[in-house]
N, C-alpha and C positions, 0 to 999 in steps of 0.2 A: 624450519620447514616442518610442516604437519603432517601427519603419515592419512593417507586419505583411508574412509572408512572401508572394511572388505565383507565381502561377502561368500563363504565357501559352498563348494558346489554345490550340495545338496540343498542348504540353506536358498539360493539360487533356485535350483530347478523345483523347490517348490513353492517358491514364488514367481516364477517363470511369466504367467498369464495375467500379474499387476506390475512387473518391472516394464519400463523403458530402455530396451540392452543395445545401448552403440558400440557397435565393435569401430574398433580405429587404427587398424591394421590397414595396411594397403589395398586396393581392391583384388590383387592377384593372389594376395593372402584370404582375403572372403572370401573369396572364391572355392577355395580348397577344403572350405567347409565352415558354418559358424552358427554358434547356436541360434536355434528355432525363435525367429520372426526378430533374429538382429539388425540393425539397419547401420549402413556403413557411411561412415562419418573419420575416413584417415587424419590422423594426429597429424599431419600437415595442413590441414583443409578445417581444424578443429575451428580455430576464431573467427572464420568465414562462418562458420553455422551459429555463432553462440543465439543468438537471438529466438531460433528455433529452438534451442536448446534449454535457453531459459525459461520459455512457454512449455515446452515440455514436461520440465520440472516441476514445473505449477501444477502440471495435471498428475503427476505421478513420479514414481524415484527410479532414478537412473542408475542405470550398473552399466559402466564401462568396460569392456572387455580386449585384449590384444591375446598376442600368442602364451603370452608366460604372464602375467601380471604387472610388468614394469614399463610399459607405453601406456597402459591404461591407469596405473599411479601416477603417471606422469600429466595424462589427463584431466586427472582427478582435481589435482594440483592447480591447474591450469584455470579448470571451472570455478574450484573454490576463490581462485583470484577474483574472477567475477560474481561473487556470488551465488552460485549454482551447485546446490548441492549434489553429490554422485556417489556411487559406490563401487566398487573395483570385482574383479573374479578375482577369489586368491587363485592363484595359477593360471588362470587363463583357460583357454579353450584346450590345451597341454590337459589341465588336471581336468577340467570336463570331461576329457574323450577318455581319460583312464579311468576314471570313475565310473564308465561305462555307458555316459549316459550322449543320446544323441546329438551329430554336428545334422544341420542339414547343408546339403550339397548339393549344386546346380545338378539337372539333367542332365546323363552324357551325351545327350544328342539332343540337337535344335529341330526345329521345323522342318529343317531341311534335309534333316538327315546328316551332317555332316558331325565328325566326334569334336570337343571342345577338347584346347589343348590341357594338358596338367600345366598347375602351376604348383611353384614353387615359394614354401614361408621363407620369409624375411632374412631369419636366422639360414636358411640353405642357399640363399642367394648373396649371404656375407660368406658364408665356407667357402666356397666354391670361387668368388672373387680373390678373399684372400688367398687362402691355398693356388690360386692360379696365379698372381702376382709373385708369391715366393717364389715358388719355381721361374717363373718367368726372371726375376730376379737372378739366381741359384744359375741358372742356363746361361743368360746372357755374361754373367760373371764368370764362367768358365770360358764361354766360345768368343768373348768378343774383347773383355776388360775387367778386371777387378771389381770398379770403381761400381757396377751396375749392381751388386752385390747388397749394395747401400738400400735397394730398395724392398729385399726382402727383410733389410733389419727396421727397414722406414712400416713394415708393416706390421712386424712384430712389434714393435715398439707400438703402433696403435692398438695393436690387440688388447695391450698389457693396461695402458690407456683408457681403453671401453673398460676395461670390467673393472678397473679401479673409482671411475667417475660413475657405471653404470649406466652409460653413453653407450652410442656407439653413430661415431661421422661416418663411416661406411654404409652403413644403414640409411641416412639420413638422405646422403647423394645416389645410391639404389633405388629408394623411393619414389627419384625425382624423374625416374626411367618410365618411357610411358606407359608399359604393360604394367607398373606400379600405381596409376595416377587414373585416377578417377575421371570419364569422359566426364564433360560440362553437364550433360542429359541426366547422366545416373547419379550425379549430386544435387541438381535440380529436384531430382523426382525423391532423391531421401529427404532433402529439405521440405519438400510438400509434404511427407510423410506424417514428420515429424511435427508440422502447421497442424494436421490433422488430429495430432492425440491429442 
């Protein structure tokens, strides 16, 4: 396996205005901030776009971005199967934002005045599931049977799993939740985008 090429942040943000930057994060994760003029393209939805992606490359070099850097090496990976050259953030928008330099972020308020909810990255919508299963496990194993016990170890046990493989199935079926998942419209409208460079 080929370790896909990287690009670190500053190397990035001053190439900013001739990169092509697909973040491929889920949409509720863009949302929450991604850098300036990335268009979202989630590592589920990836081989659905390749074709714009390939034309894209034509015109210019891609840098993939996720939260940490490892859905977007994963990316990377995936392109270079097809051909399509790309380049990674090392760290992701994680090291961008420490770096100090800027996410952009939706408007807190629409047209209408009403506030957009916060969402929540990827990585805090696995804590929160797992960490809620244990217990959920841990409780019902006290109040109801033993044997439900099995589920908080069913999930340790995946924990241990992800960061051994560098996976993560949890992840994968969160994604697949709709506030995760990209309307039909705003995939359309990055695909057009992306026609366009």
């Amino acid at each position: 396996m080929t370790t896909p090429r990287t690009l670190g942040t500053d190397q990035a943000r001053a190439r900013l205005q001739d990169l092509i930057v697909i973040d491929v994060r889920t949409p509720a994760e863009y949302a929450t901030g991604h850098l300036p003029g990335a268009l979202n393209v989630p590592l589920d939805r990836l081989r659905h776009a390749l074709a714009e992606l390939r034309h894209a490359a034509d015109r210019g070099d891609l840098l993939l971005v996720c939260a940490s850097g490892n859905r977007s090496a994963n990316a990377c990976r995936t392109l270079a199967e097809q051909g399509i050259a790309a380049a990674t953030l090392t760290g992701g928008t994680t090291a961008w934002a420490a770096a100090g330099h800027d996410l952009h972020q939706p408007a807190a308020a629409t047209a209408t005045g009403t506030r957009t909810r916060a969402r929540w990255s990827m990585e805090r919508q696995v804590r929160c599931t797992a960490g809620a299963l244990v217990l959920l496990g841990l409780l019902l194993g006290v109040l109801v049977h033993p044997a439900f016990e099995i589920l908080a170890a069913g999930v340790a046990g995946g924990l241990v799993l992800s960061a051994l493989t560098d996976t993560c199935g949890m992840a994968l079926l969160l994604a697949r939740l709709p506030h995760n998942r990209p309307r039909p419209a705003d995939l359309a409208t990055t695909l057009a985008a992306l026609r366009r460079r």
